[in-house]
N, C-alpha and C positions, 0 to 999 in steps of 0.2 A: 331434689328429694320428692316432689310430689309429680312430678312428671313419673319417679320410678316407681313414686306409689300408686298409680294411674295403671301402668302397663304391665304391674304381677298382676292383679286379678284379672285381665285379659289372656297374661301367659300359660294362667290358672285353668282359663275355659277353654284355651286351643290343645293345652295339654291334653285335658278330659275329654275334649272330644272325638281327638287321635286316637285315644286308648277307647272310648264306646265302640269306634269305627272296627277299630281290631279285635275286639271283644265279638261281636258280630259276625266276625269272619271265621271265630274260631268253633263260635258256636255252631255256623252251617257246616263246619269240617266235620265237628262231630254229628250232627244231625247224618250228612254224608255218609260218613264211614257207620252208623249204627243203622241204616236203610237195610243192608242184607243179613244181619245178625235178627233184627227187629223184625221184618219180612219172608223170615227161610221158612216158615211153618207153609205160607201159602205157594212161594216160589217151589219148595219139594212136592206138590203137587202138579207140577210142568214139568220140572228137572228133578229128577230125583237125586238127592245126595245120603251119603255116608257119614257115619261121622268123620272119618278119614280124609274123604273129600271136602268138608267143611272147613276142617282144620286147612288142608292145603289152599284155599281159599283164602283163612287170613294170611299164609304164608308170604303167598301172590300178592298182596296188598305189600303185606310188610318189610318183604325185603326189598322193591323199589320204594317206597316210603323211608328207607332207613339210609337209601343212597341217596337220593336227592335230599335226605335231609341235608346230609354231608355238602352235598355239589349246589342247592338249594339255599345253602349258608354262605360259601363264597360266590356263590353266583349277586345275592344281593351285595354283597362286600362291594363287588365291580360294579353292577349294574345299577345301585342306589335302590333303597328301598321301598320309592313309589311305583318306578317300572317293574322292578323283579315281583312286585307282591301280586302287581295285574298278571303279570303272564301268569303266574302261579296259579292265581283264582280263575284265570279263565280256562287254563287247561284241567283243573280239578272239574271243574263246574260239566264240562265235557264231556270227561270218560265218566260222570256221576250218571248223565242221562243216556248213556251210550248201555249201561247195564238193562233197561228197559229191553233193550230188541235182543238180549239172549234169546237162544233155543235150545244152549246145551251147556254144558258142565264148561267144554274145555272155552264158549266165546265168556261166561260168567270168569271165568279164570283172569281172560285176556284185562275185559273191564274193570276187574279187580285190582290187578297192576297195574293199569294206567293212571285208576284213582289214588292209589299209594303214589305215583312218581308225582302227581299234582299235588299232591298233601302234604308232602315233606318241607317242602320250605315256608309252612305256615307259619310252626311258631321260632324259627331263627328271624323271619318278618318281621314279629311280635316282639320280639326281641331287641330289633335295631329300632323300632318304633318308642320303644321306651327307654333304650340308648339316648337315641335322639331328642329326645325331649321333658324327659321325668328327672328332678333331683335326684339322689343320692338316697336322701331320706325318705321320701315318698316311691321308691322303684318297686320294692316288695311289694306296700298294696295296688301299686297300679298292674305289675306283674298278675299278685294275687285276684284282680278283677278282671282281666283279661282270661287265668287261667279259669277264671269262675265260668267263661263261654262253653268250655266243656262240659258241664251241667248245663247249661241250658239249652243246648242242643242236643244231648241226652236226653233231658227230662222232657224235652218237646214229641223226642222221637217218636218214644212206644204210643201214646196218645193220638197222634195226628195219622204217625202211619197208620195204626189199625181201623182209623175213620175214612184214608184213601182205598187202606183194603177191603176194608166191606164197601164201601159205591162203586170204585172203580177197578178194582185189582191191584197184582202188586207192581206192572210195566208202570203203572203213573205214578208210584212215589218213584221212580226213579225221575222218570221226566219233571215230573213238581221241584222237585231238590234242584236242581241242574237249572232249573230258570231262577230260582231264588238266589245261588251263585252269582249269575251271570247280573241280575240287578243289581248289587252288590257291588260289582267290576264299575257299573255309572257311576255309584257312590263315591268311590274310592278317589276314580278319577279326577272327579269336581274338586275334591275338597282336601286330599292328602297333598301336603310340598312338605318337600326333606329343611331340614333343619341343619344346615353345614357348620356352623357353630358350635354344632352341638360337641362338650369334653366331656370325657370321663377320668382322664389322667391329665399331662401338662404334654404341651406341644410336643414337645422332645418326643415323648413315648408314642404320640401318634404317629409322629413320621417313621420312627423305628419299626413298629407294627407292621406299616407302609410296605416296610420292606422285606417284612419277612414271607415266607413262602408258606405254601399250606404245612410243607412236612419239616420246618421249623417251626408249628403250631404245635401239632400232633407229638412232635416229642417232649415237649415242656410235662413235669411228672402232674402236676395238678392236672392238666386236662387228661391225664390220663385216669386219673383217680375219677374222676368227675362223671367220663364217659363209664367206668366202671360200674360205679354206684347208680347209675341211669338204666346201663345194662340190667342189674339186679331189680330195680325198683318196679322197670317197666315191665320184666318179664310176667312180673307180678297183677297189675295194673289193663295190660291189651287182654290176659287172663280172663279176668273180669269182666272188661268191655265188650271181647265179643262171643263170651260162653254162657255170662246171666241169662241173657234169654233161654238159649238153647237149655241149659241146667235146668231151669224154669219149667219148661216144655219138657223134658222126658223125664226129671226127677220128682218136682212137686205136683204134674200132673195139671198145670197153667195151660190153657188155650190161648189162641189171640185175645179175649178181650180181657182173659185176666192179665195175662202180658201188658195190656194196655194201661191196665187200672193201679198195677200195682208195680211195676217194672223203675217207672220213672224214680221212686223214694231215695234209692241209694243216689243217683247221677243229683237228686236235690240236694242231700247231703254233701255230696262229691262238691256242688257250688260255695254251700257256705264255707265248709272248708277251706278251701281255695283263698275266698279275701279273707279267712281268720289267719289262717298260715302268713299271709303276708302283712296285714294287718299289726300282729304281732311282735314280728320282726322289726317293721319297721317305729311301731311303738318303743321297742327296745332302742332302737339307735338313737331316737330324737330324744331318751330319759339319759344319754350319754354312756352307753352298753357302746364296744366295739363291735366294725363290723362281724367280724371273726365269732363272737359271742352270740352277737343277733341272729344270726344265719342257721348256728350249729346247734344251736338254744332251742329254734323253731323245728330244723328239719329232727335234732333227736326225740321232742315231743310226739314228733309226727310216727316217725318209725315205731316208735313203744309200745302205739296199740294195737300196731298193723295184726300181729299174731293172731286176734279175734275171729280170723277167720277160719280156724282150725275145727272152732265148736258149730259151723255151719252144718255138719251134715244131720247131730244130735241133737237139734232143737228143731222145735214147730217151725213153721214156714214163717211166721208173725215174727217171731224170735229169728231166724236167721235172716228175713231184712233187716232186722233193727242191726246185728251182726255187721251185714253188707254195709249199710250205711254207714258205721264207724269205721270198716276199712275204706268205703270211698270218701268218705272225709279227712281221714289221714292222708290217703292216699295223694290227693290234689292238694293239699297242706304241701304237704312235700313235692309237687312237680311244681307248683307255681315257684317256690324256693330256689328250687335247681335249677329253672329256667333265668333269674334274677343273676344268680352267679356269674354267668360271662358278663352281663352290663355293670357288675359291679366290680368284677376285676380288670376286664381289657377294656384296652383303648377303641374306640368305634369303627374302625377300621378292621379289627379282628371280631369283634362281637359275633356278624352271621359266621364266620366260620366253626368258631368255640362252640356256638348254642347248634350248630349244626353237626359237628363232631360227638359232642353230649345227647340230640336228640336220634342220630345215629347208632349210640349204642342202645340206648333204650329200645329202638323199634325193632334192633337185630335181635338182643334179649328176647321181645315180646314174638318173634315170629320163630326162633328158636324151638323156645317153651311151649309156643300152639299149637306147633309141630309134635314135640313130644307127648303133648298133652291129649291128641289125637291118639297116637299110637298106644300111650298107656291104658286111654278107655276102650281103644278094639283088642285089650290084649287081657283084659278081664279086673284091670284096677277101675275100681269107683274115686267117682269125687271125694269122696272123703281121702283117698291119699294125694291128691293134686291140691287139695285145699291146703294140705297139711306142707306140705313140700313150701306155698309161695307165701304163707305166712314167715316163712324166717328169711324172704328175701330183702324188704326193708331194711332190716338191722343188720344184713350182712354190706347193702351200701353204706349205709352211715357208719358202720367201725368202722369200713376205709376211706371215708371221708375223713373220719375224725384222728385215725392212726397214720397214716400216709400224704394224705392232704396237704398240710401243713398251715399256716394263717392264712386266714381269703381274708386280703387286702390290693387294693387297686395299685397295679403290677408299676414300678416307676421305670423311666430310660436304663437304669443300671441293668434291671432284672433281663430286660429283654433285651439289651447287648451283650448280656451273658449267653444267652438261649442262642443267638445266630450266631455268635463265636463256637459255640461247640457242634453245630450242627453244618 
């Protein structure tokens, strides 16, 4: 008994320190990817872009982003999650500093896709990470603290970058970011070992898992619902991430340093949300609420206020951050949630493929809609109709969470001897 009460608050501090480690990594991803939304005022100075161009831009990002998330997710399934996560980081970390030596539209295009193909297997990483390691009880907030790094690599961006752009220009936030990666990869190395131990369900169902194939994953109806609602949510979400500036800049009439000063608010937001969302949740489960209840309990809270962003374009600028900031607060409520989902239903063995197939449709969604969203404003529609369009995305994922879904409970042998007998 005291040997065992010895070795949880030990298991306590290696947990937390796993999930800072991941937290960290998630946050350069978004520092990363918010470099050329946060930067384009000064880079169209050298390269001149369109709106159209821009949009194709996140395109190029998102659709290799939305594959390797897929491929990204079984690739650590095989490869275990301390190697796949290095190669991961070190190839983001790359094509991050590779965007520097653009000269023109179509090499920015190139570096734009390659940092999508690096960045997809972040958070099915993040994922197996808190597979591996996090109770049952505690997976939301640690989920929810990890998903909190996307704030804080947001909220770092517009600040630092416009400090790199006014001394040195915009080639050296690229190269800066791309080393801060790569430090990162030393971290990781030192101090990450997998955790083989680690259950989510009972032996049975791990080895069944085992056995199944990616496209006996992919047909199960919950992951399909799951990638649906991710689809919707994200569409909504990449929207936001790499158009606030730009909005910023040709609507309310922001330069770089107001960019700077005031940009960061929402993506702060975006953080607390994040560990309240999961925080929440998992407050719910330890007061004896089912999973099923905790889950759907948090992500329909979350949903409910997303609409807020409708009255963005009719209020002051003061008023439509405060706006922003409650969609990116719901917003990361609800991705930290979603992402909790595969560790809390599969076996560990399937976790990267699940949270890979779910951050797949999300980033398909989001490079969809950027797309369109491009074309709508060279075609004479204002933000005010794109605003209005991705406020009712939220709540069209959660009715098919909540209608089609069916209970998120952690899958036993039976369920998935079912799923590979029919497939």
């Amino acid at each position: 008994m005291l040997r065992d009460a010895q070795r949880w608050p030990k298991a306590i501090e290696v947990e937390w320190h796993f999930v800072a480690l991941v937290t960290a990594a998630i946050a350069i991803s978004y520092f990363d990817r918010q470099t050329l939304p946060v930067a384009i005022s000064a880079i169209e100075r050298t390269i001149p872009l369109s709106d159209q161009q821009f949009s194709w831009l996140q395109f190029a990002f998102l659709i290799p982003y939305a594959l390797l998330y897929a491929a990204g997710g079984r690739m650590l399934d095989v490869l275990g999650t301390r190697r796949g996560f290095l190669l991961i980081m070190l190839w983001w970390s790359a094509a991050c500093a590779l965007h520097g030596l653009a000269m023109n539209f179509g090499f920015l295009l190139a570096a734009r896709c390659l940092l999508g193909m690096g960045e997809g297997g972040a958070f099915p990483a993040a994922t197996r990470v808190v597979a591996e390691w996090v109770p049952l009880d505690r997976r939301s907030t640690a989920m929810g603290t990890i998903n909190a790094g996307t704030a804080v690599g947001s909220v770092l961006a517009p600040p630092l970058i416009g400090v790199v752009l006014l001394v040195s220009g915009w080639r050296m936030v690229f190269f800066a970011s791309g080393a801060v990666g790569l430090a990162w990869v030393v971290w990781w190395w030192a101090s990450y070992r997998e955790n083989n131990a680690a259950s989510m369900a009972t032996l049975d169902a791990r080895l069944i898992a085992q056995r199944m194939s990616f496209l006996d994953i992919v047909a199960m109806r919950q992951v399909r619902v799951l990638v649906f609602a991710k689809f919707m949510s994200d569409s909504a979400w990449y929207f936001y991430l790499f158009w606030l500036p730009k909005y910023l800049y040709d609507v309310r009439g922001f330069d770089v340093k107001h960019v700077s000063y005031y940009a960061w608010i929402p993506y702060a937001a975006s953080g607390i949300g994040s560990f309240l969302g999961g925080w929440l949740s998992s407050a719910l489960l330890r007061r004896g609420r089912s999973l099923d209840f905790s889950r759907k309990f948090a992500l329909g809270l979350s949903a409910l206020f997303m609409p807020v962003v409708m009255l963005v374009p009719y209020v002051p600028v003061g008023w439509a951050l405060m706006l922003f900031s409650i969609a990116f607060f719901c917003q990361q409520s609800w991705s930290g949630l979603m992402m909790t989902l595969p560790a809390d239903i599969f076996p560990l063995s399937a976790v990267g493929t699940v949270s890979g197939m779910i951050g797949f449709g999300g980033a398909i969604g989001g490079a969809v809609f950027g797309v369109a969203a491009g074309f709508l404003l060279g075609h004479g529609f204002g933000y005010g109709t794109l605003f209005l369009i991705v406020g009712t995305f939220h709540l069209t994922g959660f009715l098919a969470i909540l209608l089609l879904g069916g209970r998120l409970h952690p899958l036993k042998a039976q369920e998935l001897i079912s799923v590979e007998s029919q497939t």
